[in-house]
N, C-alpha and C positions, 0 to 999 in steps of 0.2 A: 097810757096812763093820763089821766085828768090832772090835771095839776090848779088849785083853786086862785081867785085872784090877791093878789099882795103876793105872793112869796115868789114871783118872776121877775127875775130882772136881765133885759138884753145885757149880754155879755159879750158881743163884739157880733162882726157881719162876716159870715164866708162867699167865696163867689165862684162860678160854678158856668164851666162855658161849654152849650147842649146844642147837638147838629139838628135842624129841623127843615122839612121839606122847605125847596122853594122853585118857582118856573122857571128864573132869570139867572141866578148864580147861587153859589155857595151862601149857607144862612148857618151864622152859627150865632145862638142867644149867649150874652154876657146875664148870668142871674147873679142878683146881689139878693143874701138872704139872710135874716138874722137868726143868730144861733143867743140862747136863752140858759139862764143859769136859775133851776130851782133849790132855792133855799131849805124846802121841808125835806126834801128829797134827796140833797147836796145830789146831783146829776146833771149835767149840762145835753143840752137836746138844741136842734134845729130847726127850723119851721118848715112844715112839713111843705113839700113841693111834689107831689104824687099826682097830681092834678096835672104837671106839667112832666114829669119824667118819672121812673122808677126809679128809685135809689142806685145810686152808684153808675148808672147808664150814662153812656154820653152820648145818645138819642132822645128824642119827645117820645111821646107816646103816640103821636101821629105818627111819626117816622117806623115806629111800632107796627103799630094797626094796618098802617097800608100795605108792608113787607108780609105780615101774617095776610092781607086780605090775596097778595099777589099771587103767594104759595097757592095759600085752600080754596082762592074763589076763583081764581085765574086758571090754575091750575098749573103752574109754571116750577119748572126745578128752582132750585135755590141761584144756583148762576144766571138761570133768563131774570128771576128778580131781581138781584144784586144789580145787573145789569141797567135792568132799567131803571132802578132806583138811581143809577147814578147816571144816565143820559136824560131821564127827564126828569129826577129833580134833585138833581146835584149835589146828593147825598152818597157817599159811597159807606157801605154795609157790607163786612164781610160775610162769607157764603156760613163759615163757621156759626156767626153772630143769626145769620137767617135760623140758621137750623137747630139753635138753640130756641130759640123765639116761638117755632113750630112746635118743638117739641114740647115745652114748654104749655103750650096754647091747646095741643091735642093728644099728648101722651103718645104720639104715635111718630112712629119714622117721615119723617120728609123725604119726597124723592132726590136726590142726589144728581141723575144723568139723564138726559132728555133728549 
């Protein structure tokens, strides 16, 4: 929904802490985002951060993209990914959360055992 300008007004800030790849240790972003009160609408909304994570996730979207690229392009079960997701870049991803992401990504079963 479009909401025009005048009738928004920031209505407080939420914060929001998202695991993201890194080479050297653990990377977790602190986001401060402001959430918006419209008037014409009476509905309170957030600013949108999709660019940076998918709602509700508490991964980026890199952390995303690379797990799904490990699966389908690597060709690797969900535990070789997990795995290396968190020996080299010190994100740990459960296998579950993989094979959601897969399925999600391809409509199709992820391998499981390797």
């Amino acid at each position: 929904e479009i909401h025009s300008e005048g009738e928004l007004k920031r209505h407080s800030l939420g914060h929001r802490r998202i695991c993201d790849l890194s080479l050297s240790k653990p990377s977790v972003l602190d986001v401060t985002y402001s959430k918006h009160y419209c008037s014409k609408g009476k509905c309170f909304f957030n600013q949108n951060m999709e660019h940076l994570a998918n709602p509700g996730s508490p991964f980026t979207n890199r952390v995303t993209q690379t797990a799904i690229a490990l699966v389908m392009d690597k060709d690797m079960t969900l535990a070789g990914a997990s795995g290396v997701l968190q020996q080299k870049y010190h994100v740990h991803v459960p296998t579950t959360t993989l094979h959601d992401w897969v399925m999600a990504e391809t409509k199709a079963p992820a391998r499981v055992a390797g």
